[in-house]
C-alpha positions in Angstrom: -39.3 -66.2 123.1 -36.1 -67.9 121.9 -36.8 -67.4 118.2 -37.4 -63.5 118.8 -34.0 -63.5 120.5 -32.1 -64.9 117.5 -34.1 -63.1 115.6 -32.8 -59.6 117.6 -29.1 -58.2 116.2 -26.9 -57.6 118.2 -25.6 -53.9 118.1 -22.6 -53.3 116.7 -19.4 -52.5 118.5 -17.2 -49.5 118.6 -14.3 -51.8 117.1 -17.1 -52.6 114.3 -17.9 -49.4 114.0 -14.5 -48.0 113.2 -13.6 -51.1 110.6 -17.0 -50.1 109.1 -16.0 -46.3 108.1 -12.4 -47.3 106.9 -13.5 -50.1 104.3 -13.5 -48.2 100.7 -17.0 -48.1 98.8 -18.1 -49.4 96.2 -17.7 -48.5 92.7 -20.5 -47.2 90.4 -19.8 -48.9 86.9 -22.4 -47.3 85.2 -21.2 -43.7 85.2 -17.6 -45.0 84.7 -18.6 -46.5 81.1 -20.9 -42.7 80.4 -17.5 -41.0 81.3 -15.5 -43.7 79.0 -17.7 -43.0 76.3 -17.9 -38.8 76.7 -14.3 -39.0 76.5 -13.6 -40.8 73.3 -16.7 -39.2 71.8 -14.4 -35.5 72.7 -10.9 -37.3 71.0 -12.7 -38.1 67.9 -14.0 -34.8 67.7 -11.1 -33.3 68.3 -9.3 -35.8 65.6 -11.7 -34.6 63.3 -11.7 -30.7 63.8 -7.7 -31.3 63.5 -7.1 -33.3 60.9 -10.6 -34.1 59.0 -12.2 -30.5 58.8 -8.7 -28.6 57.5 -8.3 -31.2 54.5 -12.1 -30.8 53.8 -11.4 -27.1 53.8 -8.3 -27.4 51.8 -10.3 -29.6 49.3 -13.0 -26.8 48.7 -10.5 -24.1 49.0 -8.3 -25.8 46.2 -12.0 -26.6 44.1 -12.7 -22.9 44.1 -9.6 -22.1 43.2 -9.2 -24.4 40.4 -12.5 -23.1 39.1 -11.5 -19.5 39.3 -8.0 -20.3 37.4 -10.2 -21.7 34.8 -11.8 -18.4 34.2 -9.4 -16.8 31.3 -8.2 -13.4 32.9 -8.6 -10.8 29.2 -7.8 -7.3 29.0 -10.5 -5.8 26.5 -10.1 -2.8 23.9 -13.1 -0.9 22.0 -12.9 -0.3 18.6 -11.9 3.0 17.3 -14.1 5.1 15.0 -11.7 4.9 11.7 -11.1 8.6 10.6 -12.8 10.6 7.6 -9.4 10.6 6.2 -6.7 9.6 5.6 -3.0 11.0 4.7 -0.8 9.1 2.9 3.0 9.4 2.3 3.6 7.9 -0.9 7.3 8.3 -2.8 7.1 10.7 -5.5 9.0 10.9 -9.2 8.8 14.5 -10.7 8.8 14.4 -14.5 8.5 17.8 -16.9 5.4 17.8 -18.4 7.0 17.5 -21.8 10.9 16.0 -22.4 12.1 14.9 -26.1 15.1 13.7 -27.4 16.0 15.5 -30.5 17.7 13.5 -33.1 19.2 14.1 -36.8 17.2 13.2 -39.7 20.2 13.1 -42.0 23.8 11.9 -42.8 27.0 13.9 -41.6 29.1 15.6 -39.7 27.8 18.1 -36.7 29.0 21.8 -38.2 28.8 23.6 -35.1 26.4 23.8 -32.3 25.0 27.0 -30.7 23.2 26.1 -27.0 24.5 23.6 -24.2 22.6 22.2 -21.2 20.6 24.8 -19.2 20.2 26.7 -21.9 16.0 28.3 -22.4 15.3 27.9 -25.7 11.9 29.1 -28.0 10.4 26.8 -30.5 12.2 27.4 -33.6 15.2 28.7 -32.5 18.4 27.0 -34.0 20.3 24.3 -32.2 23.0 23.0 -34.2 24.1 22.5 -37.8 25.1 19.2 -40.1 27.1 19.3 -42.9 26.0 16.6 -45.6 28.1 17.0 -48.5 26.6 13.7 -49.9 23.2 14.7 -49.8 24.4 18.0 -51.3 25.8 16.2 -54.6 22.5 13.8 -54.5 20.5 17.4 -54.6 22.3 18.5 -57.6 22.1 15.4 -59.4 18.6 14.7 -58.9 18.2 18.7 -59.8 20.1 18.0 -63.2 17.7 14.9 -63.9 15.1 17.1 -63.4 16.4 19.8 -65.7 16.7 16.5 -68.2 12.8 15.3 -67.5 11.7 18.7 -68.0 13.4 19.4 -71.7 12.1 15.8 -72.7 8.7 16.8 -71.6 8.9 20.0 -73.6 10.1 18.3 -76.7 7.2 15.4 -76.7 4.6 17.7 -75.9 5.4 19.9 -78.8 5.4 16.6 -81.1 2.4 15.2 -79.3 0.7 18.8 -80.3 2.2 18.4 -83.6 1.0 15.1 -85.0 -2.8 16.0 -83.3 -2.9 18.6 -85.5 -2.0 16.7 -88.8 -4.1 13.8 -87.7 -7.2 16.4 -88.4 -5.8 16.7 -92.1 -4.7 13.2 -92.4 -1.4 13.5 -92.7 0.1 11.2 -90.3 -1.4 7.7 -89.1 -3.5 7.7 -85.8 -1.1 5.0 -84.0 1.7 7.9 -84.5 0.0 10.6 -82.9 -1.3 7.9 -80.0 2.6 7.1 -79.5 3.8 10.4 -79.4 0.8 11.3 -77.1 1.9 8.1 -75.0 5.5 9.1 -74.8 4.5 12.8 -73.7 2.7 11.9 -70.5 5.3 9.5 -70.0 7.7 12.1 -69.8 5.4 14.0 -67.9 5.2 11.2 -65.1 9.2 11.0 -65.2 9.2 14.7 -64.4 6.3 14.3 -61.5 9.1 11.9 -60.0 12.5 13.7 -60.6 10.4 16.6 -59.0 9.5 14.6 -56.0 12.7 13.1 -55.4 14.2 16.6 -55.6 12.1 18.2 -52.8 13.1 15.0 -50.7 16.4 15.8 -50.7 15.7 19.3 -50.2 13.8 18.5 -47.2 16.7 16.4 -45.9 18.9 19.1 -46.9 16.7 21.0 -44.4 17.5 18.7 -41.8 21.2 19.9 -41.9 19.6 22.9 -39.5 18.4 21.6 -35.9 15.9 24.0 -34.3 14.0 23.5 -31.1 10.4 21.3 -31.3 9.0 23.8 -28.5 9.8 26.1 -26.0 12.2 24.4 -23.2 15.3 23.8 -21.2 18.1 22.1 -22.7 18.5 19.2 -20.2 21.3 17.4 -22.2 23.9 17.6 -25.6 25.0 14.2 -26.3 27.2 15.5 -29.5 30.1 17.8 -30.6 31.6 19.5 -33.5 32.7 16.9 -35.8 30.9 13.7 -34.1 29.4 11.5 -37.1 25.8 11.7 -37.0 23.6 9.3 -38.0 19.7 9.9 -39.0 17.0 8.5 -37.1 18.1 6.7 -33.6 21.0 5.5 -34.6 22.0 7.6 -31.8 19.9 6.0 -28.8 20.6 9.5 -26.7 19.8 11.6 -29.5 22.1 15.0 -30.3 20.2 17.0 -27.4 17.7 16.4 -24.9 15.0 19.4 -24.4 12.1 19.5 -21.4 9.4 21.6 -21.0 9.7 22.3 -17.1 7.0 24.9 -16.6 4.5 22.2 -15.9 5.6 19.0 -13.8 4.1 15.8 -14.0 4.4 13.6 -11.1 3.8 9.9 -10.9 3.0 8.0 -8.0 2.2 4.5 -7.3 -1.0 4.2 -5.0 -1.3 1.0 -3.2 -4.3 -1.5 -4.3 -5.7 -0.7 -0.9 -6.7 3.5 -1.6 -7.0 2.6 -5.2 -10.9 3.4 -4.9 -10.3 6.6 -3.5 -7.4 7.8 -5.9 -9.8 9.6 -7.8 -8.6 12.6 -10.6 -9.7 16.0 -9.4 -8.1 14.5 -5.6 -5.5 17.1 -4.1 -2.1 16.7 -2.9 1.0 18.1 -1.6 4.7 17.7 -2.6 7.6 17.7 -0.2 11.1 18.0 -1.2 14.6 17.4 1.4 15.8 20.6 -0.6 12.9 22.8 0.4 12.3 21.8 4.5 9.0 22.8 6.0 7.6 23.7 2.0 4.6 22.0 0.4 3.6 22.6 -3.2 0.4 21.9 -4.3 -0.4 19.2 -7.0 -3.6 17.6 -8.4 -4.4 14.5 -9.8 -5.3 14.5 -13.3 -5.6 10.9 -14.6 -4.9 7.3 -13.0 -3.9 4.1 -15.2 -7.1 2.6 -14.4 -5.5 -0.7 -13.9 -3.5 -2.4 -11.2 0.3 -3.5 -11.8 -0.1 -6.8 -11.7 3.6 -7.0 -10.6 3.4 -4.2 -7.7 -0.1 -4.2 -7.1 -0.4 -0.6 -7.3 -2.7 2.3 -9.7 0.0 4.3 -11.6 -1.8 8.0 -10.8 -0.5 11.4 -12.4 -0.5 14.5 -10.4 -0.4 17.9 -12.3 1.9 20.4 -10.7 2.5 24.3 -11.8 6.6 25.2 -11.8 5.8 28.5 -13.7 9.3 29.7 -12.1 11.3 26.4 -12.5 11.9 26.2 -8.8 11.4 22.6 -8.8 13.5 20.7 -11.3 12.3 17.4 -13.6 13.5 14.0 -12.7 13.8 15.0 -8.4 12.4 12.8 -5.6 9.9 14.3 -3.7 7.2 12.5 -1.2 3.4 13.0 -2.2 1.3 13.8 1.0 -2.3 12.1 0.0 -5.4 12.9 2.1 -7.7 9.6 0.8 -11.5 9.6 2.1 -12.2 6.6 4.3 -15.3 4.5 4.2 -17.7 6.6 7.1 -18.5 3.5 8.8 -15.2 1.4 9.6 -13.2 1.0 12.9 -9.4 0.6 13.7 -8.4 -2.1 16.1 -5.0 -3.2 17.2 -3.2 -6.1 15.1 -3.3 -8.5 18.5 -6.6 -8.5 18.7 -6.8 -11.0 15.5 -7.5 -14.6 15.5 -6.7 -16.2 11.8 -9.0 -19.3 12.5 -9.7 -21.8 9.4 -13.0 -20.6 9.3 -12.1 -17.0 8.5 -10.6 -14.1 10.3 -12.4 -13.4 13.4 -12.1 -11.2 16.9 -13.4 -12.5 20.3 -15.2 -9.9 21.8 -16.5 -9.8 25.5 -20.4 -10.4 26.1 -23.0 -10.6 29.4 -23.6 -14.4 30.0 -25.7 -16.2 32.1 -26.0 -15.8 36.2 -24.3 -12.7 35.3 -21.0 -14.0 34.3 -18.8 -13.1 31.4 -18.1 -15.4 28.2 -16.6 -15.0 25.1 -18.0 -14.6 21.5 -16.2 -14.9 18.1 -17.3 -12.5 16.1 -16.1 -12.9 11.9 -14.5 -9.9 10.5 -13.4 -7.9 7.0 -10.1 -6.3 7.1 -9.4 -3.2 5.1 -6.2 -1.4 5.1 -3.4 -2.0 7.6 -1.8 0.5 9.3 1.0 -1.5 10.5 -0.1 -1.7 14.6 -3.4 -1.3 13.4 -6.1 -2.7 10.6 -9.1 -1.5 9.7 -12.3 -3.3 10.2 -14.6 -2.6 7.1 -17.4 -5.3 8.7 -18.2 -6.9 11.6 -18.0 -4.7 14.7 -20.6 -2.2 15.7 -18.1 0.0 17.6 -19.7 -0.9 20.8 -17.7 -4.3 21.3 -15.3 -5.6 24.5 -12.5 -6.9 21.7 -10.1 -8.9 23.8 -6.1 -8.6 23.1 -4.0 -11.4 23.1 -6.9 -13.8 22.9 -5.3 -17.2 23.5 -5.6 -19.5 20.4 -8.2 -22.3 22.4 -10.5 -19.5 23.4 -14.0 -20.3 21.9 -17.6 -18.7 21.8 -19.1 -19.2 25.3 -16.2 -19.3 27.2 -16.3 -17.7 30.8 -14.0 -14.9 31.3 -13.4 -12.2 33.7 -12.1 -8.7 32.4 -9.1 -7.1 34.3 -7.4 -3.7 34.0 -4.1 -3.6 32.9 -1.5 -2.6 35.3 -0.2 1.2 35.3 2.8 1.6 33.4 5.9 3.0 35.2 5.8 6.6 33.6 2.4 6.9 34.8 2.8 6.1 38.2 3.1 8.8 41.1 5.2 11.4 41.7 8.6 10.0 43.1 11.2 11.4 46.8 12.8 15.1 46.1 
């Protein structure tokens, strides 16, 4: 019984009771270290999504960017169809279709002359006269040795008759009728040549009287009454100058360029400042058919009718020259060419792969150049993307990305009233 009674607890009392409810419990480590662990988990994350995650973005961001920088922005042209033709304004030098200088042909004084510049003359007509009192006495001279040849002649042909006639008798020996025969046509000859030298100096006798070669205007008179005049071009400028101005020749130096198509039978018009808003109508009749080496130019001739002499000789004019082009050549603009060691090329725009955009070099042939433009004689197809301004590193393959140009400032919208 004793050990039950130990054994039996004792109920608690009040005072127990109450110290009992105010002692403070005890703590649960376990969920302590969970809610350690939840928080720091939550900082890091929120150290990441702060600091981590915006320079991750910022990495990308600045990749994509980079990559899209490296894409060459290009603004693209298509070639132009060149046209059928093309005019040329080439300068112009207006000559008459025929221009002399008329000099003396003998020694003397100038007599008198009877036109002066601007003057229409006919062929034939007189111009001017010489006096040549030396060749005057050299004509009477020459006429008196004549006379003198002549009477010499007479006298040895009547003895040359003479001793043939006796040598048929035997009267006289042979070697005298052959000398006498010998001295006649000796005379003869010496006649032949006082005769000759008679009409030469009638002929430059002649030559005291200056008529006009051919019809014409008198474009200059270099001489006056009493001037010394020399024969031949002693005097470089001659005594007059005559032109023919009813038909113009025109000259005109084609570039080596349209030399092909400067062909005779080709039409063109003349323009002159002293007739505004008139064109006269020329065609071309021959060409040099060789380039100046020094100019690089064919020397053509245009054939122009001046029936009333409206235009004048030696005047500047412009030649307006339609030259066929080549049916298949394009125009593009002068940027668009890259001078490469391998040959003049273009970059032209091309469908790539993924869908992308890339460059292509494509070799060219130039033909003429228009200044902003050139033509393109071979190479293009007409249905090209030709890039402008293509930077000098640009190479075939390249990615690049076509833009539109910006609208230029007259072209934009109406502005306030």
């Amino acid at each position: 019984m004793r050990v039950e009674e130990e054994n039996v607890v004792a109920p608690s009392s009040p005072i127990d009771r109450g110290t009992e409810h105010m002692a403070p419990p005890q703590p649960n480590r376990p969920k302590r270290h969970w809610l350690i662990a939840i928080i720091a988990v939550a900082v890091m994350a929120i150290v990441f999504v702060s600091g981590v995650l915006p320079r991750v973005k910022a990495r990308e961001t600045l990749k994509r960017e980079t990559q899209q920088m490296a894409v060459a922005n290009v603004l693209v042209v298509q070639p132009k169809k060149a046209a059928g033709s093309e005019e040329l304004v080439l300068p112009a030098n207006v000559q008459p279709y025929i221009s002399s200088p008329i000099y003396a042909r003998t020694n003397g004084y100038l007599k008198k002359w009877y036109v002066d510049i601007g003057a229409r003359v006919r062929q034939g007509q007189l111009l001017a006269e010489i006096e040549t009192p030396e060749v005057d006495q050299q004509l009477q001279q020459s006429r008196a040795n004549l006379a003198t040849a002549e009477a010499n002649l007479k006298l040895s042909e009547i003895t040359a008759n003479r001793y043939q006639d006796l040598l048929k008798t035997d009267s006289v020996a042979k070697q005298d009728t052959d000398n006498a025969v010998g001295q006649y046509n000796a005379n003869k000859a010496i006649v032949q040549a006082q005769q000759a030298n008679v009409r030469q100096l009638e002929q430059l006798q002649s030559f005291e009287k200056i008529y006009a070669p051919f019809n014409g205007v008198i474009t200059a008179r270099n001489t006056d009454i009493g001037a010394l005049i020399s024969s031949g071009t002693g005097n470089q400028s001659g005594l007059f100058q005559i032109a023919q101005p009813e038909k113009l020749r025109v000259y005109v130096n084609v570039p080596q360029a349209y030399s092909q198509g400067a062909k005779p039978g080709l039409m063109g018009e003349l323009t002159f400042t002293e007739f505004p808003g008139k064109r006269f109508e020329g065609k071309l009749v021959r060409t040099a058919e060789s380039i100046d080496p020094s100019t690089r130019t064919l020397l053509v001739e245009f054939s122009v009718d001046n029936p009333t002499g409206t235009l004048l000789s030696g005047a500047y004019a412009e030649l307006h020259l339609k030259i066929p082009g080549a049916p298949s050549t394009f125009v593009v603009p002068v940027n668009t060419l890259l001078f490469r060691s391998e040959g003049l090329r273009v970059a032209t725009v091309s469908d790539g792969q993924n869908g992308r955009k890339q460059a292509e070099l494509v070799p060219i042939s130039i033909g003429h150049d228009y200044g902003s433009e050139v033509e393109v004689v071979s190479g293009l197809t007409g249905n090209e993307q030709v890039i402008v301004n293509p930077p000098d590193s640009i190479i075939s393959g390249q990615e690049v990305k076509i833009v539109t140009p910006p609208p230029q400032s007259g072209q934009q919208g109406g502005g306030s009233k």
